[in-house]
GUTOR-947184 format. One line per field, with one value per residue: residue number from 0; x, z, y of N, C-alpha, C in turn. Coordinates in steps of 0.02 Angstrom, whole numbers, plus 50000, padded with zeros to 5 digits. Each point is the difference from the previous one (the first is absolute). Example, Ala and Ser with C-alpha at 12.3 -4.5 7.8 and 13.67 -1.06 7.14 Angstrom:
BEGIN
num (0 1);
n.east (50660 49982);
n.up (50390 49964);
n.north (49716 50053);
ca.east (49955 50042);
ca.up (50000 50003);
ca.north (50059 50059);
c.east (50045 49961);
c.up (50000 50037);
c.north (50060 50055);
This chain:
BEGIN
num (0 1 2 3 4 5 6 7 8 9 10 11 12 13 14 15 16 17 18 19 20 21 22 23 24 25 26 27 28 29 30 31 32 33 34 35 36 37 38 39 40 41 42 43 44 45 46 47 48 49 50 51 52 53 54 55 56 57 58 59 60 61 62 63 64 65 66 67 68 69 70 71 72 73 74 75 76 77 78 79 80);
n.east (47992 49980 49935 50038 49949 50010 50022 50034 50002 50072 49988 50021 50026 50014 50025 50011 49986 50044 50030 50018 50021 50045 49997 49996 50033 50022 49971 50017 50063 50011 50054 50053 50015 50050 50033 50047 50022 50037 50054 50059 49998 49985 50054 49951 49952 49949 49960 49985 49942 50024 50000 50057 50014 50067 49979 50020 50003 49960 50048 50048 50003 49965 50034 49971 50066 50003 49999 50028 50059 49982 49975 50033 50024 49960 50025 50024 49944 50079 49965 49967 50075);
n.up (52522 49970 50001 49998 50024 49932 49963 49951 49936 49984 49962 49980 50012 49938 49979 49945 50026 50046 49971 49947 50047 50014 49941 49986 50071 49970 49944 50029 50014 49939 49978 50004 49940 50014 49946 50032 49932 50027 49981 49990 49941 50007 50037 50073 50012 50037 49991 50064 49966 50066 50008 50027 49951 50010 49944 49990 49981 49951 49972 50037 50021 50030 50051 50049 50003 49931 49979 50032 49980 49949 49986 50063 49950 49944 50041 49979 50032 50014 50043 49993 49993);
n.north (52140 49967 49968 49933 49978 50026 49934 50004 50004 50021 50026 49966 50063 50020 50053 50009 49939 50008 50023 49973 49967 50049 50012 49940 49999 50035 49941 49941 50041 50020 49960 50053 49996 50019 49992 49980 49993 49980 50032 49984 50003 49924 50018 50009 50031 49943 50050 49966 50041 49999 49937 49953 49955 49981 50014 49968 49958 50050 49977 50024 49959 50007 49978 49946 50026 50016 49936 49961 50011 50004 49959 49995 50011 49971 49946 49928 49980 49955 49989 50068 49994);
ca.east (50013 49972 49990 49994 49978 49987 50076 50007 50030 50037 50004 50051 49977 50033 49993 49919 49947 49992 49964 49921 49969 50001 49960 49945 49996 49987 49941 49923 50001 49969 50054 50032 50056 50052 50067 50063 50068 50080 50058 50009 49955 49932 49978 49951 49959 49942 49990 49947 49987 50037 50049 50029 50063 50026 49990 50064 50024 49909 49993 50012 49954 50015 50000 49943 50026 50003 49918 49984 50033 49988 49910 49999 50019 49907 49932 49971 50014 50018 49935 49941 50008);
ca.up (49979 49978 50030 49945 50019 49976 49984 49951 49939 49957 49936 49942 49947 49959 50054 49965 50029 50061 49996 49976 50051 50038 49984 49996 50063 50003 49963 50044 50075 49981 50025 49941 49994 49922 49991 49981 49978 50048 50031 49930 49936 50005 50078 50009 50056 50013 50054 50015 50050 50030 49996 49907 50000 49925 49968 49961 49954 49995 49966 50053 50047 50072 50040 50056 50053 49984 49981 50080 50041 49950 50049 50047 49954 49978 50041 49971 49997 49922 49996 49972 49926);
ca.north (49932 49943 49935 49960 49945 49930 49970 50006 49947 50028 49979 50040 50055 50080 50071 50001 49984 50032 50087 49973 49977 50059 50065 49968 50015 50068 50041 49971 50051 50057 50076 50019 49943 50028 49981 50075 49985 50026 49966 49966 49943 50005 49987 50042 50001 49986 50024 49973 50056 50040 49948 49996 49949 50009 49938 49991 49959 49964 49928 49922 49947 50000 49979 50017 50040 50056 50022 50027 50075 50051 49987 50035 50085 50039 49983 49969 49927 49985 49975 50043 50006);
c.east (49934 49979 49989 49995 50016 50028 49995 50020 50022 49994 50059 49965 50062 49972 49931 49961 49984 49957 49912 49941 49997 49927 49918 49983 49981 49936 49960 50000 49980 50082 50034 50073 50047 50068 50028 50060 50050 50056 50001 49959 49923 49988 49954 49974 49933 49963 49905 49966 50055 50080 50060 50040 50041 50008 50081 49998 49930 49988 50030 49958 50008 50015 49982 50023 49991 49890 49955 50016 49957 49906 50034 50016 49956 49940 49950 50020 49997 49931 49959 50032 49988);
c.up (49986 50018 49960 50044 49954 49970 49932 49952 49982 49916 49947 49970 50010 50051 49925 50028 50051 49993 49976 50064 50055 49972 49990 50074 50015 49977 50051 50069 49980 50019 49926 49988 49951 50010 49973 49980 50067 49991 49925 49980 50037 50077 49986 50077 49970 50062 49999 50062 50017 50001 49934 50009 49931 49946 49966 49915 49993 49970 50040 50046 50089 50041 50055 50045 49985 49991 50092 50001 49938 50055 50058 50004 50013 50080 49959 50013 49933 49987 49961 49909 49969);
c.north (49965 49947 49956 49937 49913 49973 50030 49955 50038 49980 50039 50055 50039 50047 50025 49953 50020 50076 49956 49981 50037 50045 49955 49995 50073 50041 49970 50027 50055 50060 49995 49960 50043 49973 50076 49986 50014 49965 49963 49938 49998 50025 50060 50005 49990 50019 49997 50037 50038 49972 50007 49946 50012 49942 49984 49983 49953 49954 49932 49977 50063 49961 49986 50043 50059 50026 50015 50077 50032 49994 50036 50072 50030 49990 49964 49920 49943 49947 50011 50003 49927);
Protein backbone atom coordinates (compact mmCIF):
# COMPACT_ATOMS: atom_id res chain seq x y z
CA UNK A 1 0.00 0.00 0.00
CA UNK A 2 0.90 3.50 -0.41
CA UNK A 3 1.51 6.59 1.50
CA UNK A 4 -0.31 9.58 0.57
CA UNK A 5 0.12 12.13 3.13
CA UNK A 6 -1.47 15.08 1.29
CA UNK A 7 -4.92 16.60 0.37
CA UNK A 8 -5.58 16.58 -3.06
CA UNK A 9 -7.62 18.75 -5.82
CA UNK A 10 -9.42 16.61 -7.92
CA UNK A 11 -9.66 18.07 -11.37
CA UNK A 12 -11.90 16.94 -14.23
CA UNK A 13 -10.04 14.65 -16.60
CA UNK A 14 -11.05 11.89 -19.31
CA UNK A 15 -9.29 8.56 -18.72
CA UNK A 16 -6.79 10.09 -21.98
CA UNK A 17 -5.73 12.62 -19.57
CA UNK A 18 -5.31 10.51 -16.94
CA UNK A 19 -2.97 7.96 -18.80
CA UNK A 20 -1.26 11.48 -20.01
CA UNK A 21 -0.33 12.42 -16.43
CA UNK A 22 0.31 8.96 -15.31
CA UNK A 23 3.21 8.42 -17.92
CA UNK A 24 4.59 12.15 -17.52
CA UNK A 25 4.85 10.68 -13.61
CA UNK A 26 6.46 7.80 -14.91
CA UNK A 27 9.17 9.36 -17.14
CA UNK A 28 10.25 11.51 -13.99
CA UNK A 29 10.37 8.01 -11.75
CA UNK A 30 12.00 6.67 -14.43
CA UNK A 31 9.39 3.29 -14.74
CA UNK A 32 7.55 1.87 -17.68
CA UNK A 33 3.95 2.85 -18.66
CA UNK A 34 1.78 0.71 -21.47
CA UNK A 35 -1.82 0.52 -22.29
CA UNK A 36 -3.27 -2.81 -23.46
CA UNK A 37 -6.49 -2.82 -25.43
CA UNK A 38 -9.06 -5.40 -22.98
CA UNK A 39 -12.41 -6.20 -22.83
CA UNK A 40 -14.67 -4.40 -25.30
CA UNK A 41 -14.32 -0.82 -27.25
CA UNK A 42 -11.94 1.49 -25.76
CA UNK A 43 -11.68 -0.30 -22.30
CA UNK A 44 -8.02 -1.38 -21.56
CA UNK A 45 -5.35 -1.91 -18.95
CA UNK A 46 -2.80 0.87 -17.94
CA UNK A 47 -0.25 -0.63 -16.41
CA UNK A 48 2.32 1.41 -14.41
CA UNK A 49 5.50 -0.47 -13.65
CA UNK A 50 4.24 -3.42 -12.06
CA UNK A 51 0.73 -2.08 -11.19
CA UNK A 52 -2.53 -1.81 -13.55
CA UNK A 53 -5.96 0.03 -13.49
CA UNK A 54 -8.63 -0.36 -16.15
CA UNK A 55 -9.36 2.47 -18.19
CA UNK A 56 -12.98 2.55 -19.54
CA UNK A 57 -14.54 4.91 -21.81
CA UNK A 58 -11.30 7.53 -22.62
CA UNK A 59 -13.17 10.25 -23.54
CA UNK A 60 -15.56 10.82 -20.40
CA UNK A 61 -14.77 12.89 -17.44
CA UNK A 62 -13.60 10.68 -14.22
CA UNK A 63 -14.91 10.90 -11.24
CA UNK A 64 -13.14 11.72 -7.81
CA UNK A 65 -14.14 8.30 -6.65
CA UNK A 66 -13.19 6.65 -9.33
CA UNK A 67 -9.92 8.85 -10.04
CA UNK A 68 -8.90 7.90 -6.15
CA UNK A 69 -9.46 4.05 -6.80
CA UNK A 70 -7.74 4.12 -10.38
CA UNK A 71 -4.28 6.39 -8.14
CA UNK A 72 -4.61 3.72 -5.39
CA UNK A 73 -4.45 0.88 -8.21
CA UNK A 74 -1.05 2.07 -9.55
CA UNK A 75 0.46 3.39 -5.89
CA UNK A 76 0.13 6.76 -6.76
CA UNK A 77 -0.82 9.68 -4.88
CA UNK A 78 -3.74 11.66 -6.73
CA UNK A 79 -1.36 14.46 -5.56
CA UNK A 80 1.91 13.92 -7.62
CA UNK A 81 -0.48 13.90 -11.00
Amino acid sequence: MYECNSEYGHQAVNDKEFEKRVRRLARHKGLKVRFEPHGKGSHGRLYYGERFTTLKDRKKEVGKGLYRAMCSQLGICPADL
